[in-house]
N, C-alpha and C positions, 0 to 999 in steps of 0.2 A: 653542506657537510652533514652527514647520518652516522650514526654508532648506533648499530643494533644493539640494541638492550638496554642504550642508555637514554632512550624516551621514554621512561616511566618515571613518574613522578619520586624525587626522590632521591634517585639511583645515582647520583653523582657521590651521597656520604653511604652507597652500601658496595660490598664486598661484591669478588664477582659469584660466589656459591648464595648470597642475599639477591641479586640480580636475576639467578637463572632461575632461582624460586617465586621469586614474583613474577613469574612470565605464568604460572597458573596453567601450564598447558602440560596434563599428564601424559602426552605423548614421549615427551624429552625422555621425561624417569623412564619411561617403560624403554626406551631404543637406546638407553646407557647414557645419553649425554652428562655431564658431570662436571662442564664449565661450562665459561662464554667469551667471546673476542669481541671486537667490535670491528663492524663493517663501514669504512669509508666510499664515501659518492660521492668522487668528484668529480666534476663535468667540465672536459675538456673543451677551448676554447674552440668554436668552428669557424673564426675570420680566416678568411680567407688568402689574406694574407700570413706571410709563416712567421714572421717575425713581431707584428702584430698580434698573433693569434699565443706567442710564448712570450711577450710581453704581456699578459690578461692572464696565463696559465701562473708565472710567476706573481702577482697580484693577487690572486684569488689564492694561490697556495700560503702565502705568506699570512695572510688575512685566517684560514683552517688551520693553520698550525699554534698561532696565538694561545697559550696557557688560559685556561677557563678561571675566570674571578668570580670570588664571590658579591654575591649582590651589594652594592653604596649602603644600602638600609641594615643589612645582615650585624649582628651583633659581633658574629664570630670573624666578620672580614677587621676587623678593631682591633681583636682581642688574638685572633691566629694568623692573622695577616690575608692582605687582598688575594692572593690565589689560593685555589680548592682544592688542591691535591699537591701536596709537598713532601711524602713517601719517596723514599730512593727508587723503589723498584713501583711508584705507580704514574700510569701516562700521564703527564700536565693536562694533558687536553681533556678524556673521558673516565679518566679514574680506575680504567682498567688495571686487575691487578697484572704487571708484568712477570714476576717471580718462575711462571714455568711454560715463560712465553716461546717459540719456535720464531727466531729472526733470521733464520737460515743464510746467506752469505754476507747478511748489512749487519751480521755479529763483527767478523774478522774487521768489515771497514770503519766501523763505528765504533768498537767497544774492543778494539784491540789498538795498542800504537803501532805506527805504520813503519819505524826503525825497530823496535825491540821486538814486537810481535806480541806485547807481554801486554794482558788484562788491562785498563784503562778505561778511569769512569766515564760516561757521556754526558754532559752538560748542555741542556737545552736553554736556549735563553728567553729572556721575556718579550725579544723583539724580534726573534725564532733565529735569523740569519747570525756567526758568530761574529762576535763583540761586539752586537746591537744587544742591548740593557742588562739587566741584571741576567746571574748566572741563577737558575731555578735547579730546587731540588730533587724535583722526578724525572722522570726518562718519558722516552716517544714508546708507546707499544707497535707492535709490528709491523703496523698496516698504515698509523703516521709514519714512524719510522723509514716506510717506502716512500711516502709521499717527500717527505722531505730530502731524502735522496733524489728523488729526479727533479725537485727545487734546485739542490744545486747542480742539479747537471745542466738544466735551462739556464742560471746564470752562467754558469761557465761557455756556455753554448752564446752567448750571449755577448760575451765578453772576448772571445774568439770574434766572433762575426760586427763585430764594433767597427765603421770606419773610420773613425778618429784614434785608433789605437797608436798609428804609427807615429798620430802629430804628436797626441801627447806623449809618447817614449821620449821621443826627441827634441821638446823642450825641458825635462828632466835629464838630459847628455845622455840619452841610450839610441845607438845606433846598431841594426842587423848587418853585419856584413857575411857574404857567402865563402866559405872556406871548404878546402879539399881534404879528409882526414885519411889516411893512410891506413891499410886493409889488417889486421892484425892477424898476428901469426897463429895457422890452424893449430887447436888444443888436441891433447893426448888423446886416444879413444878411451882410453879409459877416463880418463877426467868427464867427457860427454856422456859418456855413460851414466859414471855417480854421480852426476850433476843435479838432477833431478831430486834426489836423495837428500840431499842437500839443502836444496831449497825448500822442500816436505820439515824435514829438520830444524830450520831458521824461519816457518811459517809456526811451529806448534813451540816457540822461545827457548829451542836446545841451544845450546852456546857450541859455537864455532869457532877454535881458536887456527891462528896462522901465525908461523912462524919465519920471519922472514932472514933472505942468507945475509949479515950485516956489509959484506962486500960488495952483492950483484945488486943487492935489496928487492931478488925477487921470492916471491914465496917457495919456499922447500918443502911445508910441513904443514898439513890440513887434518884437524882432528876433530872432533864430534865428542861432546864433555855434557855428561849427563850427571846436573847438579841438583839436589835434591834440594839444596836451601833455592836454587831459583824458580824448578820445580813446582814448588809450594806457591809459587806465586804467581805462575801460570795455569788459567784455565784448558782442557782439552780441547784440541778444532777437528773440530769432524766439516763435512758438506753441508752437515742443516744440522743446526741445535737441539740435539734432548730435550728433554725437560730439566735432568740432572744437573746437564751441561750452565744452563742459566743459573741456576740456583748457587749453583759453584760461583760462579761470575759473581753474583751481591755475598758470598760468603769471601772469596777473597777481596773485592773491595772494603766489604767490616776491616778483616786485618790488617787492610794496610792502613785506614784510618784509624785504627785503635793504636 
């Protein structure tokens, strides 16, 4: 595992504007540069085998993702506790600062809930996979962030391609059975049409009410309710994060914990 910038001595307690300045290379100043990220290298497994070869990938990621401790001998691991970087908005892992980081679509998966649509803080753990150990302070920067993403996409990958899945369902009393569902009545063109709309809508946390007819109990009535107190408590979703965009995000987490 590598993090550009964060192999200088050091650079684990500095800043990432402290970081790009110890790199001592007046080229950056001069071509505008005026931060830093960090670059992960991970090296995917080549066995031969596929499922072999994503059993070693989920191993090895699990192991890179691990919250960075401070040293046994450290005064400070006693006295601030065993991990190095406990900042809401800095990576567990490199200390990168997050604050005006670009997570382009593993914003909405991550750092949004998947019913409400509504802001939602991310909780890394110390055993990386959820509700393996303690729940940690800071967040993944970008580029873990990914990694951790296709972690869980290998386990789930994983967990699909199981052949023991079906004994054990069914020692638990869970049995598939194959059923026929009935074709649903085609929808209004108009309805297909605003559909879309809608769903743009009910991704950026606008409230969507429905009113149903209490006799037939089917919907009659679909309205779009642009609430300013919920508003306040949804961040913008664009396709790839601002800068803005993040900083908003740890600004309405403060208010909801405060």
């Amino acid at each position: 595992m590598e993090c550009t910038g964060c192999t200088i001595q050091g650079a684990y307690d500095m800043s990432n504007r402290e970081i790009l300045d110890a790199m001592h290379n007046p080229a950056l100043q001069e071509n505008g540069y005026n931060d830093v990220v960090t670059q992960v290298d991970f090296r995917l497994s080549d066995h031969p085998n596929p499922r072999k070869a994503r059993k070693k990938n989920i191993s090895t990621a699990i192991s890179a993702l691990k919250p960075t401790k401070r040293s046994p001998i450290s005064i400070r691991r006693w006295t601030r506790g065993k991990f190095r970087h406990t900042k809401p908005h800095e990576c567990v892992i490199c200390g990168i600062e997050c604050m005006n980081a670009d997570y382009g679509d593993l914003f909405d998966e991550y750092y949004r809930d998947p019913i409400t649509l509504e802001v939602k803080p991310f909780t890394p753990t110390a055993g990386v996979l959820p509700g393996r150990g303690r729940d940690l302070k800071g967040t993944y920067c970008p580029q873990h962030m990914m990694l951790y993403h296709n972690l869980i996409e290998w386990i789930e990958q994983e967990e699909q391609e199981d052949p023991g899945f079906f004994t054990r369902m069914a020692k638990k009393g869970v049995a598939f059975v194959p059923i026929m569902r009935t074709e649903d009545k085609p929808e209004h063109p108009l309805i297909v049409k605003w559909t879309p709309i809608f769903q743009e809508a009910l991704k950026d946390g606008i409230q969507i009410l429905h009113y149903k007819n209490p006799i037939t109990k089917e919907n009659d009535i679909t309205m779009l309710v642009f609430d300013n107190r919920v508003l306040a408590q949804t961040a913008p979703r664009t396709n790839t994060m601002s800068n803005m965009d993040m900083a908003e995000y740890y600004r309405v987490m403060e208010q909801m914990n405060s």
